[in-house]
mmCIF file as Biopython writes it, N, C-alpha, C and O atoms, coordinates in Angstrom:
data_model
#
loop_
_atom_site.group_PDB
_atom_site.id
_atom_site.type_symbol
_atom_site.label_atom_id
_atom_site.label_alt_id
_atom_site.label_comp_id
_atom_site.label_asym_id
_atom_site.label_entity_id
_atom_site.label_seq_id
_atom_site.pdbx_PDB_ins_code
_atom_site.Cartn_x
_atom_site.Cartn_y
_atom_site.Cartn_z
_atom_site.occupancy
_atom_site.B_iso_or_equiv
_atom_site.auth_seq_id
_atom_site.auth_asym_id
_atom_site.pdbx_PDB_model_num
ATOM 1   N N  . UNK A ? 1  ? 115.411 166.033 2.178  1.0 0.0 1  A 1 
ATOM 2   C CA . UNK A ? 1  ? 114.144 166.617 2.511  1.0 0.0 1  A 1 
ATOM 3   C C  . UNK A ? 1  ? 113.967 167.962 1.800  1.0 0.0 1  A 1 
ATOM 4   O O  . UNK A ? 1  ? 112.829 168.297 1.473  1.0 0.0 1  A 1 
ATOM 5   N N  . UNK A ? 2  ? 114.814 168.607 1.586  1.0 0.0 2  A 1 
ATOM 6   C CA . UNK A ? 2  ? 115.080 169.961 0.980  1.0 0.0 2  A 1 
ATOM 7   C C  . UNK A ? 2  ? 114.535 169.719 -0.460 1.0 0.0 2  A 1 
ATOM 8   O O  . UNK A ? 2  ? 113.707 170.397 -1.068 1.0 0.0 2  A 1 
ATOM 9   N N  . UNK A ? 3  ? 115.067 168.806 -0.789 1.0 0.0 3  A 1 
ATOM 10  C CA . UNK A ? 3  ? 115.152 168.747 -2.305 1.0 0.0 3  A 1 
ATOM 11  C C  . UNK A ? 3  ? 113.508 168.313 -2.800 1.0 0.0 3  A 1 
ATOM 12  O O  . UNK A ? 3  ? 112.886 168.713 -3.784 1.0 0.0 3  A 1 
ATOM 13  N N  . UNK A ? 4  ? 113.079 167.339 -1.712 1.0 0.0 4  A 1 
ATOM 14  C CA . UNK A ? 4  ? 111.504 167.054 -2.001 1.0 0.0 4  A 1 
ATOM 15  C C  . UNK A ? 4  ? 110.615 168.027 -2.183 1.0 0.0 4  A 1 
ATOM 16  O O  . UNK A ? 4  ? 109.777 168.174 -3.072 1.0 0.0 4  A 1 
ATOM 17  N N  . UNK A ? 5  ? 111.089 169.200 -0.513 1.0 0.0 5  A 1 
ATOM 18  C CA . UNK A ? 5  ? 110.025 169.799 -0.393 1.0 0.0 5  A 1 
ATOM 19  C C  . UNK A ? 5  ? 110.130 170.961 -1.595 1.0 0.0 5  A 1 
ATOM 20  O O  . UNK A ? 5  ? 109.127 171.586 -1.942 1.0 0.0 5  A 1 
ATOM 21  N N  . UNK A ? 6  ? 111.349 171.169 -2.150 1.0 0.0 6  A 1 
ATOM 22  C CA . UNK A ? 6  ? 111.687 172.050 -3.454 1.0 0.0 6  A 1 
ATOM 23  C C  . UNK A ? 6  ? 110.824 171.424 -4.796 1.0 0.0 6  A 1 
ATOM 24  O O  . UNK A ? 6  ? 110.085 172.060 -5.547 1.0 0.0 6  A 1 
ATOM 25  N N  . UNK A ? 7  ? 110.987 170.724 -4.822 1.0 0.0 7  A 1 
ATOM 26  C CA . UNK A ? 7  ? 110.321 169.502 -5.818 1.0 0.0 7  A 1 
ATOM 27  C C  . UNK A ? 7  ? 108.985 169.574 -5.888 1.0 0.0 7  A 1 
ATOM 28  O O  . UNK A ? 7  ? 108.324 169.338 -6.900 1.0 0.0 7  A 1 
ATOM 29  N N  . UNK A ? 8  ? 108.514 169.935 -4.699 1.0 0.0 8  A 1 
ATOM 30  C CA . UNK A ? 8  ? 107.094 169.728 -4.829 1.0 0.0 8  A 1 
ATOM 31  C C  . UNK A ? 8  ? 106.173 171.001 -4.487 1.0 0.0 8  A 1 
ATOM 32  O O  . UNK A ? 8  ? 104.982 171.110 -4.197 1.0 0.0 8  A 1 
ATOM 33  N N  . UNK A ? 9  ? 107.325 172.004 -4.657 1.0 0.0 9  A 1 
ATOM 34  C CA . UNK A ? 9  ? 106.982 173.683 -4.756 1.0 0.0 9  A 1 
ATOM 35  C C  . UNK A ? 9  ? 106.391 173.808 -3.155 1.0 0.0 9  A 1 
ATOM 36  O O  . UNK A ? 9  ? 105.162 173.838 -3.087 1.0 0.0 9  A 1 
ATOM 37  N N  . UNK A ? 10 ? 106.869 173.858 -2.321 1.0 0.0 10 A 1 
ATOM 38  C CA . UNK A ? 10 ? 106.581 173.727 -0.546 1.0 0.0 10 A 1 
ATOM 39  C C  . UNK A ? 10 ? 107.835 174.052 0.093  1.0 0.0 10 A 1 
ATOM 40  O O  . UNK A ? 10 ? 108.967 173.696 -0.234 1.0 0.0 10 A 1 
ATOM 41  N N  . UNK A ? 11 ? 107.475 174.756 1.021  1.0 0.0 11 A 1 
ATOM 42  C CA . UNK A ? 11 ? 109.255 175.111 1.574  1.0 0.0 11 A 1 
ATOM 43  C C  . UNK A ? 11 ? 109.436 173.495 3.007  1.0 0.0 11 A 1 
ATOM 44  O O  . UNK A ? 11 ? 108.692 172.760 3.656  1.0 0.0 11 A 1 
ATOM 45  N N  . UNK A ? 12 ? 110.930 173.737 2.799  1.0 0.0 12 A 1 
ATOM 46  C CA . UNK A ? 12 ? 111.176 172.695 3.566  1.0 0.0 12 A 1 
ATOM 47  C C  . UNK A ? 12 ? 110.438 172.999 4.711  1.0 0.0 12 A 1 
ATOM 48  O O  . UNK A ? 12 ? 109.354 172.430 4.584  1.0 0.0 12 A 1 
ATOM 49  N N  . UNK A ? 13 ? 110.492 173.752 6.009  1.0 0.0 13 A 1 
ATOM 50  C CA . UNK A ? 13 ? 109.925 174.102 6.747  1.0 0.0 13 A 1 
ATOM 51  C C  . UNK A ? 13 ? 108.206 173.702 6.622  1.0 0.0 13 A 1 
ATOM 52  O O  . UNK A ? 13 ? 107.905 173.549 7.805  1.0 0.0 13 A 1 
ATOM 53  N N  . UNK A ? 14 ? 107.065 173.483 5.880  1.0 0.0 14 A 1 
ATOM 54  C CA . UNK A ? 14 ? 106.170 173.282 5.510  1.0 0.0 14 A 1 
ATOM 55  C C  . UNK A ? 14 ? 106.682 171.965 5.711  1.0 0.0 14 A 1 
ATOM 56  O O  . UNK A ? 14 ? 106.706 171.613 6.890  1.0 0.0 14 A 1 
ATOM 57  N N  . UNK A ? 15 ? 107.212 170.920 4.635  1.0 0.0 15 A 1 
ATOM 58  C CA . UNK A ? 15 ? 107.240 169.558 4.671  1.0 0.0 15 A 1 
ATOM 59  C C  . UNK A ? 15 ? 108.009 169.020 6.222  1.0 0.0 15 A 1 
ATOM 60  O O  . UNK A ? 15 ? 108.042 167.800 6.386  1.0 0.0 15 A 1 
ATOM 61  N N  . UNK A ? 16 ? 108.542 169.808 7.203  1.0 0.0 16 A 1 
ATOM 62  C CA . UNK A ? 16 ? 108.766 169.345 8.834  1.0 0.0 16 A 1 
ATOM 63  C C  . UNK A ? 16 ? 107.720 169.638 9.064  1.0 0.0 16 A 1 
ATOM 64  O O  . UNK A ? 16 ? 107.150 168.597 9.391  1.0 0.0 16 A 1 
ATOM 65  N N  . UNK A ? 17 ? 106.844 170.693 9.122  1.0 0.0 17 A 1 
ATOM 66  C CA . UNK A ? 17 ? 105.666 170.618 9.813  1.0 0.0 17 A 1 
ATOM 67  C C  . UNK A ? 17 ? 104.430 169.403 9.581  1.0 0.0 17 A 1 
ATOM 68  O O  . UNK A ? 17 ? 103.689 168.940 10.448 1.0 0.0 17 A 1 
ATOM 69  N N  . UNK A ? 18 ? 104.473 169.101 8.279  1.0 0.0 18 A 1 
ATOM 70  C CA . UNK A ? 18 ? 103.969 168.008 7.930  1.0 0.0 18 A 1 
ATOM 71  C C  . UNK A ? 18 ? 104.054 166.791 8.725  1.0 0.0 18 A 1 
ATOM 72  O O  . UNK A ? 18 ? 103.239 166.067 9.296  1.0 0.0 18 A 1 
ATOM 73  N N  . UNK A ? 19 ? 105.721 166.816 8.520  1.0 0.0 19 A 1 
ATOM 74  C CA . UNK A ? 19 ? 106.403 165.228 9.181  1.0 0.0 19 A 1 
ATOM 75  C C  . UNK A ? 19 ? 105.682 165.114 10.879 1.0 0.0 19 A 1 
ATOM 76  O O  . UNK A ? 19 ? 105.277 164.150 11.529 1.0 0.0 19 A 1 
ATOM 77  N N  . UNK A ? 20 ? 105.742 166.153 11.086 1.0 0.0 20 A 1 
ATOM 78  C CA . UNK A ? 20 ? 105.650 166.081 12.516 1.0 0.0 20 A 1 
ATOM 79  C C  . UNK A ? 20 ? 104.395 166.661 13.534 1.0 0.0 20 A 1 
ATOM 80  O O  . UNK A ? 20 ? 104.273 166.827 14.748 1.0 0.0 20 A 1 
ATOM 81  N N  . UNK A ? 21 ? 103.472 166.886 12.236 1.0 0.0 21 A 1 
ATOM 82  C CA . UNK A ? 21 ? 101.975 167.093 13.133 1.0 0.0 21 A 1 
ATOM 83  C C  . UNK A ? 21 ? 101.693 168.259 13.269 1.0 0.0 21 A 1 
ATOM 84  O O  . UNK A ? 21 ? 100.541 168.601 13.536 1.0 0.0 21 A 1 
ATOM 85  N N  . UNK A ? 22 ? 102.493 168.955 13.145 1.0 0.0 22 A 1 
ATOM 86  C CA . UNK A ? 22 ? 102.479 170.892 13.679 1.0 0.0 22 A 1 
ATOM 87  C C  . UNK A ? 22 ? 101.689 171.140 12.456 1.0 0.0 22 A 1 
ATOM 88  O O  . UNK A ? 22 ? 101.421 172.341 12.495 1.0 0.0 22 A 1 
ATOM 89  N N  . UNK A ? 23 ? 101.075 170.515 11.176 1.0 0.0 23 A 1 
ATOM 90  C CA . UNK A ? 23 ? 100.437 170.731 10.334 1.0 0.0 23 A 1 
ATOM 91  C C  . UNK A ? 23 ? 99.566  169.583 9.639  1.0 0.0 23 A 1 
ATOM 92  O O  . UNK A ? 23 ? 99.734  169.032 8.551  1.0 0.0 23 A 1 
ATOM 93  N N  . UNK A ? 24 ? 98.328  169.352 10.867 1.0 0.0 24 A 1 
ATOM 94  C CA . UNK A ? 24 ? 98.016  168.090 10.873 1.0 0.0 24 A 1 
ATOM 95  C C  . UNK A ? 24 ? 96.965  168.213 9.552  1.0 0.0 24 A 1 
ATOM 96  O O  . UNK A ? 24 ? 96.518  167.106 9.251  1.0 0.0 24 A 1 
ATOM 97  N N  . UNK A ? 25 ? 96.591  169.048 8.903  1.0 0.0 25 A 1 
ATOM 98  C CA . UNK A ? 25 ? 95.659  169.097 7.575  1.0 0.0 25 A 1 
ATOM 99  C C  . UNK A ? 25 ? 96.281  170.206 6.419  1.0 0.0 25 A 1 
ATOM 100 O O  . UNK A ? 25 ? 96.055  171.390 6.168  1.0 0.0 25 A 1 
ATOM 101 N N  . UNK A ? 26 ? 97.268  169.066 5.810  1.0 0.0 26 A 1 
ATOM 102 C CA . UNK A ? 26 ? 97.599  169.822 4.468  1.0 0.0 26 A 1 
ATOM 103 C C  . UNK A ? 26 ? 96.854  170.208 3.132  1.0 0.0 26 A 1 
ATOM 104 O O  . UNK A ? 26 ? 95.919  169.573 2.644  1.0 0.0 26 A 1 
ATOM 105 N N  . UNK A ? 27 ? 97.086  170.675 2.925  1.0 0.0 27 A 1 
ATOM 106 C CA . UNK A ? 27 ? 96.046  171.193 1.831  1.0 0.0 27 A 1 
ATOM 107 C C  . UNK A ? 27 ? 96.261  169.862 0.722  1.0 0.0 27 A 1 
ATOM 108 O O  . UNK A ? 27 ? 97.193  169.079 0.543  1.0 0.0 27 A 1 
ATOM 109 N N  . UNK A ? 28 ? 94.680  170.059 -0.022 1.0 0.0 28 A 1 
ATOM 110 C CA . UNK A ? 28 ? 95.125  168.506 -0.937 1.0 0.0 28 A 1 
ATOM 111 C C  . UNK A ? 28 ? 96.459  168.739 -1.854 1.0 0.0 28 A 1 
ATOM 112 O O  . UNK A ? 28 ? 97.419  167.970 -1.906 1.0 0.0 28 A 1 
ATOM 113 N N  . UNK A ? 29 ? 96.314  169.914 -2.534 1.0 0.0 29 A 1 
ATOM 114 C CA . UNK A ? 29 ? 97.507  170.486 -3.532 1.0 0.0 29 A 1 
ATOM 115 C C  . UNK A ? 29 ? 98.408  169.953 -2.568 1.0 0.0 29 A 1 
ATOM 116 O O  . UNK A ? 29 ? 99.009  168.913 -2.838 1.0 0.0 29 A 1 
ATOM 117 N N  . UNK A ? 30 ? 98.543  170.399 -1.725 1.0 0.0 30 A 1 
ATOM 118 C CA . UNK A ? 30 ? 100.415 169.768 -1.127 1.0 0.0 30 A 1 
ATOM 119 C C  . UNK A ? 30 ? 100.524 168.342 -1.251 1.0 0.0 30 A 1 
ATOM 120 O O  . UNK A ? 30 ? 101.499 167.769 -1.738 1.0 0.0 30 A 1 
ATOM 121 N N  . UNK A ? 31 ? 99.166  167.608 -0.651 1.0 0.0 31 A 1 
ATOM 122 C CA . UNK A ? 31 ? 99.860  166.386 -0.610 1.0 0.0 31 A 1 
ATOM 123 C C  . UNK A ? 31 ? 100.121 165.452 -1.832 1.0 0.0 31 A 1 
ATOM 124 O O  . UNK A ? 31 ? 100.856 164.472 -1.948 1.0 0.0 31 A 1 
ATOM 125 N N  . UNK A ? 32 ? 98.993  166.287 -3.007 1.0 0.0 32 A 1 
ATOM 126 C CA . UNK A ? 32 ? 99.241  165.960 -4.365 1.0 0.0 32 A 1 
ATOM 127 C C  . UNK A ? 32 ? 100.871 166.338 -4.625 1.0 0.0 32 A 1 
ATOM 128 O O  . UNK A ? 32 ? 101.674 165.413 -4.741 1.0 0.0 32 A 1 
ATOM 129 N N  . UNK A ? 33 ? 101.061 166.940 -4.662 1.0 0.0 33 A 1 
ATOM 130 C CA . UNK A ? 33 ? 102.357 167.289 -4.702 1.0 0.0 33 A 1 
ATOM 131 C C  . UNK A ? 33 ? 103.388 166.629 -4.381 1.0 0.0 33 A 1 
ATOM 132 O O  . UNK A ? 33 ? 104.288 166.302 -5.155 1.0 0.0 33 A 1 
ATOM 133 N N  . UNK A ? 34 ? 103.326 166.406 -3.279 1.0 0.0 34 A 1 
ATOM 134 C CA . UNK A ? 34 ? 104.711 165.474 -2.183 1.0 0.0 34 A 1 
ATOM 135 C C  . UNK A ? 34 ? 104.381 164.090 -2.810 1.0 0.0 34 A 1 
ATOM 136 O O  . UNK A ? 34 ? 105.359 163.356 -2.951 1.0 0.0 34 A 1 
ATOM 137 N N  . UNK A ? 35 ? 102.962 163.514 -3.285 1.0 0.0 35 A 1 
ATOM 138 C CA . UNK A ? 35 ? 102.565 162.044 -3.756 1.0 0.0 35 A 1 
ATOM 139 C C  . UNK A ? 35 ? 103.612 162.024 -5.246 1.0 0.0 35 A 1 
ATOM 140 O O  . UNK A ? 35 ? 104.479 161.181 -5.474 1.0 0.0 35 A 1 
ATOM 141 N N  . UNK A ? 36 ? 103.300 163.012 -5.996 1.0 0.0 36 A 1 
ATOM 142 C CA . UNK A ? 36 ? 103.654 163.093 -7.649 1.0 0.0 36 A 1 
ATOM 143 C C  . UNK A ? 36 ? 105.594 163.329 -7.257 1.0 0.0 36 A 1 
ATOM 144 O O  . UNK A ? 36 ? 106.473 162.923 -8.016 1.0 0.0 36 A 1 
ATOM 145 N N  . UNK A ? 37 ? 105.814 163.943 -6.139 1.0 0.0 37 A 1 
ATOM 146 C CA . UNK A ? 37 ? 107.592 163.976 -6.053 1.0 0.0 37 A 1 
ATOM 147 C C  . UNK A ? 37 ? 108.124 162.579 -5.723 1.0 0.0 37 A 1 
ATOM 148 O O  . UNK A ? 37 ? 109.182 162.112 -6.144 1.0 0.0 37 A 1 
ATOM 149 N N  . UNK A ? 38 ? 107.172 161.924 -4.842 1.0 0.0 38 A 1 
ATOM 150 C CA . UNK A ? 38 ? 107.702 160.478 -4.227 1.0 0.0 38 A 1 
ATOM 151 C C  . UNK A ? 38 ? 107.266 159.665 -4.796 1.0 0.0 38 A 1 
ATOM 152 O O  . UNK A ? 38 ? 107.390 158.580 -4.228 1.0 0.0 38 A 1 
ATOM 153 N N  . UNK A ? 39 ? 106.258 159.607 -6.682 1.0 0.0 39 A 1 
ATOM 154 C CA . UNK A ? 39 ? 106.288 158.811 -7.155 1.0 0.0 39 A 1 
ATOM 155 C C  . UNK A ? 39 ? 105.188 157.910 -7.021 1.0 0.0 39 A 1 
ATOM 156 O O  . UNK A ? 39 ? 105.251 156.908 -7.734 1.0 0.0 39 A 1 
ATOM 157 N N  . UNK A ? 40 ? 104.165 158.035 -6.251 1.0 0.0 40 A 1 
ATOM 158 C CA . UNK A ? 40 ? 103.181 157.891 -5.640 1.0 0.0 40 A 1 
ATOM 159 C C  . UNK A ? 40 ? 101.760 158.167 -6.176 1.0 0.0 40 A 1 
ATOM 160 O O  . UNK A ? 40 ? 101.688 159.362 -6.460 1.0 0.0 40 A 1 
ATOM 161 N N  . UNK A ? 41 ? 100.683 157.564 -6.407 1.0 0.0 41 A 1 
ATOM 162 C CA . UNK A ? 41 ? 99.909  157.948 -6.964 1.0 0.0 41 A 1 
ATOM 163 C C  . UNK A ? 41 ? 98.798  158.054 -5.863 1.0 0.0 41 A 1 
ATOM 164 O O  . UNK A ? 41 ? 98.934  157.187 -5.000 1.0 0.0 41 A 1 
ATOM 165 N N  . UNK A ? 42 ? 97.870  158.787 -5.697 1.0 0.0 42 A 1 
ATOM 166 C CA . UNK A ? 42 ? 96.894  159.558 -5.129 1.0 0.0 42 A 1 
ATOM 167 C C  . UNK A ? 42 ? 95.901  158.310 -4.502 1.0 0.0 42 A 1 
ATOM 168 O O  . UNK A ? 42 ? 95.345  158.325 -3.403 1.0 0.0 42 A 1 
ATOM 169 N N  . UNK A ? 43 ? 95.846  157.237 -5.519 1.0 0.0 43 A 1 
ATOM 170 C CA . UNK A ? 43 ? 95.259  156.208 -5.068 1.0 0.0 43 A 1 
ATOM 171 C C  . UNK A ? 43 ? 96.003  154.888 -3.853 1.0 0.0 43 A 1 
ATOM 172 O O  . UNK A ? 43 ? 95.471  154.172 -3.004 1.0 0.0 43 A 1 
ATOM 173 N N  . UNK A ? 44 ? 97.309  155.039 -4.272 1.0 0.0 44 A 1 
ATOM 174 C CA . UNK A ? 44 ? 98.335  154.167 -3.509 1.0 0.0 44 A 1 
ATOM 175 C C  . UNK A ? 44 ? 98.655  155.199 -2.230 1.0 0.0 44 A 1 
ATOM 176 O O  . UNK A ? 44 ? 99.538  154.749 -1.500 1.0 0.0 44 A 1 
ATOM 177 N N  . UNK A ? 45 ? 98.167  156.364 -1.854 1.0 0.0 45 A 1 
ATOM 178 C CA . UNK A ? 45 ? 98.598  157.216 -0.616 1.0 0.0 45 A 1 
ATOM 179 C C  . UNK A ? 45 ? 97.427  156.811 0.168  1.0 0.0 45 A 1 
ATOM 180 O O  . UNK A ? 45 ? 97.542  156.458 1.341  1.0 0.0 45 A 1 
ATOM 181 N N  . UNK A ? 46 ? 96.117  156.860 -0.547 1.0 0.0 46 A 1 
ATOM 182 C CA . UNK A ? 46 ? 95.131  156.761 -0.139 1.0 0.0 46 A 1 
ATOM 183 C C  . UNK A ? 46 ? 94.912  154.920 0.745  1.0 0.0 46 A 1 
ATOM 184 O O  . UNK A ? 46 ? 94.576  154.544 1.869  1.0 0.0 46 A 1 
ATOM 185 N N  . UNK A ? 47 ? 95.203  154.445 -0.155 1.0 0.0 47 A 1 
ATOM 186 C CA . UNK A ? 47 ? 95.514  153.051 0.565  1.0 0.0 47 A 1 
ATOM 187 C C  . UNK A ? 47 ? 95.992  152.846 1.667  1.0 0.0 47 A 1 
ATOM 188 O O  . UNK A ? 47 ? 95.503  151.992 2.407  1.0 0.0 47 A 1 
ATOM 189 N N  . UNK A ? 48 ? 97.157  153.658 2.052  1.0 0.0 48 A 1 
ATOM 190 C CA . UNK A ? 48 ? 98.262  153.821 3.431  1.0 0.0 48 A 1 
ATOM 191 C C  . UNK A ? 48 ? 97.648  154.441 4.518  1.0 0.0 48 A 1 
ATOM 192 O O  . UNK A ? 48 ? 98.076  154.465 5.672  1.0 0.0 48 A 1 
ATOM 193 N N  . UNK A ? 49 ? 96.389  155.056 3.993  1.0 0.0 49 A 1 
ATOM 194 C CA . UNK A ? 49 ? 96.393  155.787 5.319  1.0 0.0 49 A 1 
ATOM 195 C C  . UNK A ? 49 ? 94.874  154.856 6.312  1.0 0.0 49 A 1 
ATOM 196 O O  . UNK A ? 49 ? 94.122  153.981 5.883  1.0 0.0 49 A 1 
ATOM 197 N N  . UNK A ? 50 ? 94.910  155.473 7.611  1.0 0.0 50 A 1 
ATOM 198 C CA . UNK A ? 50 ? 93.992  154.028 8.501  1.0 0.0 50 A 1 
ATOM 199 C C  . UNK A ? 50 ? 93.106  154.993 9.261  1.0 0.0 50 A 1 
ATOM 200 O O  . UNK A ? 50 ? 93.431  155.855 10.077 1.0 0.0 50 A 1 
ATOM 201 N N  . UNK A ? 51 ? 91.687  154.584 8.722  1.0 0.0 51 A 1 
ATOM 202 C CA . UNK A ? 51 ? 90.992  155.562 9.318  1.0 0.0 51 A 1 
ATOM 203 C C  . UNK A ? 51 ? 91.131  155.177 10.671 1.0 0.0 51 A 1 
ATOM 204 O O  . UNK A ? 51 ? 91.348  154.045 11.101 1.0 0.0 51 A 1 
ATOM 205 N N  . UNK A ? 52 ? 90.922  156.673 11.563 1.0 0.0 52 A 1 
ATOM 206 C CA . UNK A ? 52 ? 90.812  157.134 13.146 1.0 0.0 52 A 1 
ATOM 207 C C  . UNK A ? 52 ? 89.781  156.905 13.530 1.0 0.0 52 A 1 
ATOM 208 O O  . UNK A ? 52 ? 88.738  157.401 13.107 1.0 0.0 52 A 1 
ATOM 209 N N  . UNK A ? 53 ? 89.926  155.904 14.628 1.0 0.0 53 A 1 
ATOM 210 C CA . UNK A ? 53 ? 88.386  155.034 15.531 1.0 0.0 53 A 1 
ATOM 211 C C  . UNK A ? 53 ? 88.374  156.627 16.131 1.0 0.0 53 A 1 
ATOM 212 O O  . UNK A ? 53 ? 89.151  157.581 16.112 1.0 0.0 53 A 1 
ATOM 213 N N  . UNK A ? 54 ? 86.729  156.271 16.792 1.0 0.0 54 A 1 
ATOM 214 C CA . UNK A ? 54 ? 86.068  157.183 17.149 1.0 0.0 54 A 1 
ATOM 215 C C  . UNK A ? 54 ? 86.163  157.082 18.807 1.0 0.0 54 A 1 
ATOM 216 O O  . UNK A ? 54 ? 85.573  157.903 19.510 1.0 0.0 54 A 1 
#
C-alpha cells in the first residue's frame, strides 16, 4: 500500500482514507493517479463503479 500510494505521489495515510470512506470524494488527480499506478485506465475505473439509487 505504501509503495502505491508513493507511486502515485499521495501519502499512504491519504490512500487509507480513501480505502475506507474517511475520504469519500477524492480529488480527480488522485484517482487519476492510483488508476495510472494500478494500471487501469480512467475508462475501465469508470466501468466499476455503480451508480447510488436515490
Amino acid at each position: 500500500m505504501t509503495e502505491i500510494a508513493a507511486n502515485a505521489g499521495i501519502s499512504a495515510e491519504t490512500l487509507r482514507k480513501i480505502e475506507t470512506g474517511r475520504a469519500p470524494t477524492p480529488a480527480f488527480f488522485t484517482v487519476a493517479a492510483l488508476a495510472g499506478v494500478l494500471g487501469l485506465s480512467m475508462d475501465e475505473l469508470a466501468g466499476q463503479c455503480v451508480p447510488v439509487a436515490l
